[in-house]
KEVOTI-617546 format. One line per 2 residues: number of its first residue (from 1); their letters; for each residue x negated, z, y of C-alpha. Coordinates in steps of 0.2 Angstrom, whole numbers, plus 2048, in hexadecimal, padded with zeros to 3 digits. Example, Ala and Ser with C-alpha at 12.3 -4.5 7.8 and 13.67 -1.06 7.14 Angstrom:
! residues 2
1) as) 7C2 827 7EA | 7BC 824 7FB
This chain:
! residues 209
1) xx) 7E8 836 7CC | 7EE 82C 7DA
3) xx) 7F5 835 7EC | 801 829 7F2
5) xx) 7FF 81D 800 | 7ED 81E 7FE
7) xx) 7E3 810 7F6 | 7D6 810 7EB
9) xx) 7CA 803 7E7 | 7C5 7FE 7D2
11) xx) 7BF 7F3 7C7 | 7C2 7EA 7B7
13) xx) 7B8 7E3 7AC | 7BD 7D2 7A1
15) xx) 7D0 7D8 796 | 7CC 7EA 79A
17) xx) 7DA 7F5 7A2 | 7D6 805 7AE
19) xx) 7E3 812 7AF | 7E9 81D 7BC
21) xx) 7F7 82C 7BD | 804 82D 7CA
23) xx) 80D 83E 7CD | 820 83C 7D2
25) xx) 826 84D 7DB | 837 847 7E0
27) xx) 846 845 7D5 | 84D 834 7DC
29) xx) 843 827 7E4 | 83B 818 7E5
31) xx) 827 813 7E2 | 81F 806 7E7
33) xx) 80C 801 7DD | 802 7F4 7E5
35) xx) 7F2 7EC 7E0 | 7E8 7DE 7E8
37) xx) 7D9 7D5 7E1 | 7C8 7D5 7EB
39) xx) 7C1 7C8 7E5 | 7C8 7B8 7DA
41) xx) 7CD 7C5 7CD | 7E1 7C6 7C9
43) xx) 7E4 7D8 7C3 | 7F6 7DB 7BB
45) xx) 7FF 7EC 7BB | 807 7F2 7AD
47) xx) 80F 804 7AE | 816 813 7A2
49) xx) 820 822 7A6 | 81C 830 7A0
51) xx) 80A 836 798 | 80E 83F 786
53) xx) 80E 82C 77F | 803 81D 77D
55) xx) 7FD 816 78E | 804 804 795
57) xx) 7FB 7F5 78D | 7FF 7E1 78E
59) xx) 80B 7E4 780 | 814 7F5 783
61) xx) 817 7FC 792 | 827 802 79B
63) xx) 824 7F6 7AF | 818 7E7 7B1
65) xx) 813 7DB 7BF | 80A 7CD 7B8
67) xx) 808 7C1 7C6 | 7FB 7B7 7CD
69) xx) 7EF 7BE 7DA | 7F9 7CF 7E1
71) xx) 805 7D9 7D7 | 811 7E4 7DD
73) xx) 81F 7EF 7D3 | 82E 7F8 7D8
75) xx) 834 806 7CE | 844 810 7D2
77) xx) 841 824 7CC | 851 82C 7C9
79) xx) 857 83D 7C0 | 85D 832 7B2
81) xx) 849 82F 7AD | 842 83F 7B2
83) xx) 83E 84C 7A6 | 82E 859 7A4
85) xx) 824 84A 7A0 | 82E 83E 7A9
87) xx) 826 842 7BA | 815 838 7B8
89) xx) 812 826 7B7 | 804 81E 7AF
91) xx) 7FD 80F 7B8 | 7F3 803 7B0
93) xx) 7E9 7F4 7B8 | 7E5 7E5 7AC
95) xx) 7D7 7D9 7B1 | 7D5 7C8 7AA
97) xx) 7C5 7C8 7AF | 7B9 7D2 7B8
99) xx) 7C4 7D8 7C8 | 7C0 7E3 7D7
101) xx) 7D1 7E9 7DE | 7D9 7F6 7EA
103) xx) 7E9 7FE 7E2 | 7F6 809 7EB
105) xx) 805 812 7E7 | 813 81B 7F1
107) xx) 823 821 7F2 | 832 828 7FB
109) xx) 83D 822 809 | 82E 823 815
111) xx) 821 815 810 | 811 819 818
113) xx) 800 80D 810 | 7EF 813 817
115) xx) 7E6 804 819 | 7CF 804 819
117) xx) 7C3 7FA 820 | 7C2 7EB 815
119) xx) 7CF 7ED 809 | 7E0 7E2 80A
121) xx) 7F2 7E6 807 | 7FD 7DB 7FE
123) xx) 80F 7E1 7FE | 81F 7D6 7FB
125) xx) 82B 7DE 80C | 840 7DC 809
127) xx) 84B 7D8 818 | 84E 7E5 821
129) xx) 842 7F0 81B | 834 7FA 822
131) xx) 823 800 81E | 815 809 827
133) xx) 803 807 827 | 7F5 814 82E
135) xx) 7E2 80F 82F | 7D9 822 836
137) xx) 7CB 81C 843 | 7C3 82C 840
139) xx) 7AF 827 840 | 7AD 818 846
141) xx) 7AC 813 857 | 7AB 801 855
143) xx) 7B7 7F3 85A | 7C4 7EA 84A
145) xx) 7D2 7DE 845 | 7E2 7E2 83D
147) xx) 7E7 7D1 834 | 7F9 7CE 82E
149) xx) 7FC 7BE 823 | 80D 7B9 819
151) xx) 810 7AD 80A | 824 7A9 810
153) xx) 830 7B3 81B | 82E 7BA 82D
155) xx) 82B 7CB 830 | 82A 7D6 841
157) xx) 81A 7E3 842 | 813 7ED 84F
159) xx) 806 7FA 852 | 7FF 808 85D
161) xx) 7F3 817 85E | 7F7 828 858
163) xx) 7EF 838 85E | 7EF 847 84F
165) xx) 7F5 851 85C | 805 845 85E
167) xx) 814 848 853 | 811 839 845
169) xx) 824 836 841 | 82A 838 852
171) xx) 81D 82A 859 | 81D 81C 84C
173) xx) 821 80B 854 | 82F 808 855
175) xx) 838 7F7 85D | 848 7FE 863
177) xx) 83F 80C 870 | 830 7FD 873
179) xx) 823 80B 86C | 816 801 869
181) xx) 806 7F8 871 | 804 7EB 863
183) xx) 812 7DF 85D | 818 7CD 85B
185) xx) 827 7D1 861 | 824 7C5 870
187) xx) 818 7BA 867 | 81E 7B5 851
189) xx) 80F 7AE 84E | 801 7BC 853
191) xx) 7F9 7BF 843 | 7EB 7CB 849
193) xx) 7E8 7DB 853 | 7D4 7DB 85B
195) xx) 7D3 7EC 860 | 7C3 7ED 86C
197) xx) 7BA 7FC 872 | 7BD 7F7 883
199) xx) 7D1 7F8 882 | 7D8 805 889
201) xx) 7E3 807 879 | 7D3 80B 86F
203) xx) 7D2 81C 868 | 7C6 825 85C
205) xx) 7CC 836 853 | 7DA 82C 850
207) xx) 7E6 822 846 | 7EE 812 848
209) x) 801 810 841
């Protein structure tokens, strides 16, 4: 079962699908399922709703994303489709071949993606829209990157530090109020955040947003 906005890392071996279950507890929403390839794999999604029927395959299933490289899907959840058994989705990833992957899923108006060492994020960002990233700095103590790349489009990001003792909602970065100590608001073509230990932005017990 996944909990959303967390990742988790798989694999798949040649033509062989691994399944996973996604709990909806909201009547009207919209869920977002991400997967990115960790090696020169390219995994596909295919998705079901519902469990008291046969699970997604190549040829029967209810959503799919079947691109190259990353796949993402967005699925609007509303009362119409809900019933007792309505309320789970059942998510399966496709590999062509063997495929390390990372898959996420998430939902509601608040988008929040916790990111890990090591494991990308591939998400396809409309205009005007927003979406929140949190990497927990909890045990190391060592200095790394945060690397933002795009395929087309321009986008705006920033990033700070977050206490757990700060009120998360109330302190996200935010451009309007300038709260924030990362950004390329002044500069469109930073690309990367080097977070060293000697900054005095650096913070253990801690998460970055």
């Amino acid at each position: 079962t996944l909990t959303p906005g967390v990742p988790v890392k798989g694999l798949v071996i040649d033509n062989e699908i691994k399944y996973f279950r996604l709990n909806i507890d909201e009547a009207e929403t919209t869920i977002l399922i991400s997967v990115t390839p960790l090696n020169d794999g390219d995994p596909d999604l295919i998705v079901n709703k519902g469990l008291n029927r046969n699970w997604p395959d190549l040829n029967n299933y209810d959503y799919a994303s079947k691109n190259t490289n990353a796949d993402q899907l967005t699925i609007y959840h509303t009362k119409d489709n809900v019933t007792a058994d309505n309320n789970s989705y059942v998510i399966g990833v496709f590999g062509k071949k063997n495929c390390s992957f990372v898959l996420t899923a998430t939902y509601g108006d608040f988008q929040l993606v916790y990111l890990y060492d090591g494991s990308p994020y591939t998400y396809t960002l409309k205009a005007k829209e927003k979406i929140y990233f949190k990497y927990n700095n909890y045990y190391s103590a060592d200095d790394f990157r945060v690397i933002l790349s795009k395929e087309y489009g321009d986008f705006l990001w920033a990033m700070l530090p977050l206490k757990d003792t700060e009120d998360f909602v109330e302190n996200l970065p935010d451009f309007s109020k300038k709260n924030f100590v990362w950004s390329n608001l002044e500069a469109k073509n930073l690309d990367h955040v080097y977070v060293q230990k000697e900054n005095k932005n650096y913070c253990t017990n801690c998460s970055y947003v």
